[in-house]
GUBA-769979 format. One record per atom (N, C-alpha, C, O, CB): residue in three letters; x, z, y. Coordinates in steps of 0.05 Angstrom, whole numbers, plus 5000, padded with zeros to 4 digits. Atoms other than C-alpha are relative to their C-alpha. Glycine has a CB too. Example, Ala and Ser with C-alpha at 12.3 -4.5 7.8 and 13.67 -1.06 7.14 Angstrom:
! GUBA-769979
ala501850004976;ala524651564910;ala501850005024;ala503950135024;ala498050255001;ser498449994976;ser527351434979;ser498550145022;ser499550185044;ser500949715009;
//
This chain:
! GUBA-769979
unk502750084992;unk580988480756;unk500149935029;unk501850015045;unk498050234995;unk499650114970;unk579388110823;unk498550225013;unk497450415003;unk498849695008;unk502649774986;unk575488470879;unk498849815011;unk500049615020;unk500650285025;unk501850084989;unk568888240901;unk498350205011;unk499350425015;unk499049854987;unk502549854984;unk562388550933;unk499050174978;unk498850124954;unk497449805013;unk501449865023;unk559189130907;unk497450025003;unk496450155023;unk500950254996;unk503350174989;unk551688870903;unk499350295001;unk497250255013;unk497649744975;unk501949765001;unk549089640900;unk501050215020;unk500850455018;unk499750154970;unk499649914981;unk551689820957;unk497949965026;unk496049815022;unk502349925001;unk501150124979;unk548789821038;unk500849775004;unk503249735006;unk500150115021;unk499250274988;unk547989061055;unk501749945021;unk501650115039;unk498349905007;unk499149964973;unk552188841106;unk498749875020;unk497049735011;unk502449955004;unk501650054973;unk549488651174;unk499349724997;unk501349575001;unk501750055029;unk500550274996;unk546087971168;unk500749875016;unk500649625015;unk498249965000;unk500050314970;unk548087701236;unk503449984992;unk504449795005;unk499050125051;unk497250145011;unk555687651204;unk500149954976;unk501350074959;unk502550145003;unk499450205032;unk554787191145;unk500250134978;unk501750014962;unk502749844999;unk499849845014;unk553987761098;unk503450044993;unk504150034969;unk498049934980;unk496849935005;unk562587911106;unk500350155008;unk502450165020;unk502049895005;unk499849674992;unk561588581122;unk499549985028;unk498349785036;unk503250164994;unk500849954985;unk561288831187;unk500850005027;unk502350205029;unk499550124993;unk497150114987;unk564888591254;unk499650255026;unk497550295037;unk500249575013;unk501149884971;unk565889081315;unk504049955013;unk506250045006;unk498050484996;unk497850074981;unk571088771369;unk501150245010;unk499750445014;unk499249835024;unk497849874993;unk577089111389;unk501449985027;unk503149805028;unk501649944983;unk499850094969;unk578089151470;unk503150004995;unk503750094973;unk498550235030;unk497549995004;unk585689091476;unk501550335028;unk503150365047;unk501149605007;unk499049764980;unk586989761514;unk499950244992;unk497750314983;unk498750035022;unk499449795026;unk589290391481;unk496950204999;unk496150314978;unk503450245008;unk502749855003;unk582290771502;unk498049814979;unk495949924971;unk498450055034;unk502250065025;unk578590331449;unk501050044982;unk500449854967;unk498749754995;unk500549905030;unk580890641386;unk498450275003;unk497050284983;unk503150074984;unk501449874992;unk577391231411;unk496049844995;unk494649914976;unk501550045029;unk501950175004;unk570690731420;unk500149814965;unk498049814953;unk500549815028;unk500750075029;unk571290401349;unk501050254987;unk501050184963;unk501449714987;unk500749745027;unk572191091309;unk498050065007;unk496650104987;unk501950294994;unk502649904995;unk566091311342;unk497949754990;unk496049824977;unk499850095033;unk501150165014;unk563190601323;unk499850044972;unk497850104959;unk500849815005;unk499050115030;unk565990491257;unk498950364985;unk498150374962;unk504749884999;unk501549735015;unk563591341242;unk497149974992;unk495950004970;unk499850265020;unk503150125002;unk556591091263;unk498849924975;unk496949984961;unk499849765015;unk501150315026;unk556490501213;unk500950164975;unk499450134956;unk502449605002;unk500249925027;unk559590931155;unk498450164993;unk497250164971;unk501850084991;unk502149765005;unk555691531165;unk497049854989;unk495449904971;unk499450195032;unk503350195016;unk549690981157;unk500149964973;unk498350014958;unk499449665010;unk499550195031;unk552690651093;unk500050324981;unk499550284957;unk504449764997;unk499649705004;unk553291481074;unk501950044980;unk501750154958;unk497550154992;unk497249865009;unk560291501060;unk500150345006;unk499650455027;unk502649845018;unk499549784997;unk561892211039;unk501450085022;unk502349925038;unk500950074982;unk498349844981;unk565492721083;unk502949864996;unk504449785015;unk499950344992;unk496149995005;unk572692591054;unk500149705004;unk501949605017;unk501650134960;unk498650264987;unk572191891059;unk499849845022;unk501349655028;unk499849844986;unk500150024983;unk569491821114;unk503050005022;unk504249835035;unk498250165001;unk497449914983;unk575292241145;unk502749854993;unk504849875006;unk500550314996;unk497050175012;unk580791791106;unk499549745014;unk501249625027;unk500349954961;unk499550284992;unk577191141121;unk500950005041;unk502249825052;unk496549814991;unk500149994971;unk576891361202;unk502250045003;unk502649975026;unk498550155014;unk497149994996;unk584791541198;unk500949724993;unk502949685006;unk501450244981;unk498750205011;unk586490881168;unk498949795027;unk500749715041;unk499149944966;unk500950094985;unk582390511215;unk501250065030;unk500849895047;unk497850054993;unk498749904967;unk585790821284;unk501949984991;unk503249905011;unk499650305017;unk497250075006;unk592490731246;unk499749655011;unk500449595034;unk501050064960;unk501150254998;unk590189941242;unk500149995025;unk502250015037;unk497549934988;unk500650014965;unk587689901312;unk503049945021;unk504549785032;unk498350375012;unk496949984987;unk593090221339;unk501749805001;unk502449685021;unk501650184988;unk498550194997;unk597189771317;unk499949675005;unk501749515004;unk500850044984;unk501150204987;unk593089211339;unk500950015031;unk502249895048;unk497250014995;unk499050044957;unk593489431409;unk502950025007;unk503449845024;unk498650305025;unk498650005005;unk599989591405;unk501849924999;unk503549975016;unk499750034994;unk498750155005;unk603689131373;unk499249724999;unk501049564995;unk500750074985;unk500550385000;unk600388411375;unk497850025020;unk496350205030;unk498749814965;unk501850254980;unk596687931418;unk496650114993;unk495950164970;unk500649564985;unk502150035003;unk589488031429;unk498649674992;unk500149474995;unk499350135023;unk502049805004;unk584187871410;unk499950164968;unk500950094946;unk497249855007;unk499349805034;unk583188441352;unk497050074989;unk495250145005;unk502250395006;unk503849875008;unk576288631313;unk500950054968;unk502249944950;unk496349665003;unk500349825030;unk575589051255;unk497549914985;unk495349914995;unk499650355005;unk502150005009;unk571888881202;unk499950134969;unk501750124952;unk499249745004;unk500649785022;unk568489361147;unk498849874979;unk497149704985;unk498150235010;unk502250125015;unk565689151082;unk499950194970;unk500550434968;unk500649644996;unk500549795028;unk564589451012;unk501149784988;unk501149564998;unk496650114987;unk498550155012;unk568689170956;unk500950164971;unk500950414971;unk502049925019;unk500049905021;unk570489260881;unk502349994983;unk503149794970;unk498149924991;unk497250165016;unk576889340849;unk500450164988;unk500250404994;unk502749905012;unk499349765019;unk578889580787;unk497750134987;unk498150304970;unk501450215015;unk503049925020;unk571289730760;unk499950245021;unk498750435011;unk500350094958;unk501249764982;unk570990260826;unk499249855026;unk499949625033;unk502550285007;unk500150174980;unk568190140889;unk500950125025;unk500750375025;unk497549915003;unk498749994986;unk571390180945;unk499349935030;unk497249815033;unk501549894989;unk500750114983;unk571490061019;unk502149835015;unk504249955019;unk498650165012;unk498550184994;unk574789341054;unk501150115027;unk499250095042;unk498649744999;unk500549964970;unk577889621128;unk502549675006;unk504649654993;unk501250435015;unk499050184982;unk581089021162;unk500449875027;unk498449755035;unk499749904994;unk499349954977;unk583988951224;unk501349645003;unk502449534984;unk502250305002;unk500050255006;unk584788221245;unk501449945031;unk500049995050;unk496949854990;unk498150034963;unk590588041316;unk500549715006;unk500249504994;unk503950165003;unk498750294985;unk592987521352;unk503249944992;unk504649765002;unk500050055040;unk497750035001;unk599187561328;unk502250195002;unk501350425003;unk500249865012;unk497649834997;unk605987931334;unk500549925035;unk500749695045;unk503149914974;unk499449994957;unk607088151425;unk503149904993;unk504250054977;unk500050455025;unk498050084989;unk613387781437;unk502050205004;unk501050405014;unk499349885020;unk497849795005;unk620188191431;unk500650015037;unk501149835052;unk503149864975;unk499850024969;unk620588501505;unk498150155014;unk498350335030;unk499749745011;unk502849934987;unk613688591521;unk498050124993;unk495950075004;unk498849845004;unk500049875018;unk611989111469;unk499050245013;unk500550385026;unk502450004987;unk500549764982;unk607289671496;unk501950344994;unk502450525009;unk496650054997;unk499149785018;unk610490201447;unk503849965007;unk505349994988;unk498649944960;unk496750085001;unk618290021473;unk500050255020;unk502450295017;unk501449635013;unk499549824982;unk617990631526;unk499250254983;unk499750484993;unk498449955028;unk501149735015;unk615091131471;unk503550154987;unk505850074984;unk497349884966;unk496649925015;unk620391581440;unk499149974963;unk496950014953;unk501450465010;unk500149995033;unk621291511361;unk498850114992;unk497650024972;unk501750064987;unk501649715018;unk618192141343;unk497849965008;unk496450114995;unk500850355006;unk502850134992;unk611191801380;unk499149854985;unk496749814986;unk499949855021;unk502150205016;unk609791331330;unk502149904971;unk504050014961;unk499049665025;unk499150065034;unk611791001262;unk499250064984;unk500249984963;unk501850084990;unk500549885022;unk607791361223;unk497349844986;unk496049954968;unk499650315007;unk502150035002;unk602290891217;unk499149884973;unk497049934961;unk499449885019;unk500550095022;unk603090471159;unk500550204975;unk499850134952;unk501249775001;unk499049865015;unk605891031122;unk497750194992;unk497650304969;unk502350095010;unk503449935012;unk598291341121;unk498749854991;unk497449864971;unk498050095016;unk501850225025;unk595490751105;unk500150014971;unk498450034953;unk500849715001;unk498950025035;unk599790731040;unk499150304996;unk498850334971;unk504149944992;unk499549715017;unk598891501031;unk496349944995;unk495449944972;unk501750395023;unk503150035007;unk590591361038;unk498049824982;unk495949874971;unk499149965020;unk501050255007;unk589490671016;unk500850004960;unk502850124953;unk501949725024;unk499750115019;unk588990430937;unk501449735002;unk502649694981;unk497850014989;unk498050164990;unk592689820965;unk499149945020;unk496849965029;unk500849804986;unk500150164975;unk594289471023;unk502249875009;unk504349914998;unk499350155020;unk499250254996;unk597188891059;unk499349855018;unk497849975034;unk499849884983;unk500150224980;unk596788251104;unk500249804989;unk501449744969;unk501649985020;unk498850315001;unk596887621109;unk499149835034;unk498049955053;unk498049794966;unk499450114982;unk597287071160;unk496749894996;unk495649924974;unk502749835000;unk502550174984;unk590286681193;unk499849845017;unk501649835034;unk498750105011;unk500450244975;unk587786121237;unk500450285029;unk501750215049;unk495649794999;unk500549914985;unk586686741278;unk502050195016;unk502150325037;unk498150054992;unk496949794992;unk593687081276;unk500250184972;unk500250054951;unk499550285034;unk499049845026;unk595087691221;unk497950124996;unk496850235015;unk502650205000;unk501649765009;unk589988061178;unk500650244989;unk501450214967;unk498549934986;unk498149845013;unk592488691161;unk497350195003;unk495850275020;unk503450085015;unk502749865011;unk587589041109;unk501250254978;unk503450294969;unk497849744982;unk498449835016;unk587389651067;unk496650074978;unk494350024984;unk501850325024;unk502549955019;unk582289861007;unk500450374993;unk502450504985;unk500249754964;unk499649655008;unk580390640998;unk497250004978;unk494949914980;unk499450295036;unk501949895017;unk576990900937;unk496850105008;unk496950305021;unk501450234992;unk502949834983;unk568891110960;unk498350184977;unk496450324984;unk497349715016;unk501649935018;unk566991330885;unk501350354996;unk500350504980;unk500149764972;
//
């Protein structure tokens, strides 16, 4: 089955073209901090439960992270509701400038045991997830269960 919108869900914000919900991504490691406190806001509105709340806001600062991170600004998250598989679900996508140039890599001074672990929650949280390429650079999205 494909995924589309789940009409009985909260609408999404009219002033972005009904494609869910956009909140920009400053490129500096103190804004994943600033969009989980956003992006809590906006689910707590949509009244995502407790648990998924807390799964979608881990997946989301994994994302980020690796927005700021690892690629080119500019980065914006965007949220939407979505249906796959006859459940509904929620869209998180994380949208970069690209892959930072080999060199210039903020995460090259971290030690090993600092990081790596990010996509490896995604997969442990997400019902699937993935990327692909854009006019805008890489989208790298993940879908979590909300039913």
């Amino acid at each position: 089955m494909t995924c589309g919108e789940v009409p009985d869900r909260p609408p999404a914000d009219e002033a972005d073209g009904g494609d869910g919900h956009v909140l920009p991504v400053p490129h500096i490691c103190e804004a994943v901090a600033t969009v989980r406190r956003r992006a809590h806001a906006l689910l707590t509105e949509w009244e995502l439960s407790d648990d998924c709340l807390d799964e979608a806001l881990m997946v989301i600062s994994e994302l980020v992270t690796n927005a700021i991170l690892h690629a080119l600004p500019p980065a914006v998250l965007r949220l939407r509701w979505t249906e796959c598989e006859g459940s509904a679900g929620l869209r998180i996508e994380v949208t970069d400038g690209g892959p930072v140039p080999a060199g210039q890599r903020a995460d090259e001074d971290l030690e090993p045991d600092e990081h790596g672990r990010g996509l490896g929650i995604v997969t442990a949280l997400s019902t699937r997830h993935g990327s692909h390429s854009c006019h805008e650079g890489i989208t790298w999205w993940a879908d979590l269960p909300v039913a």
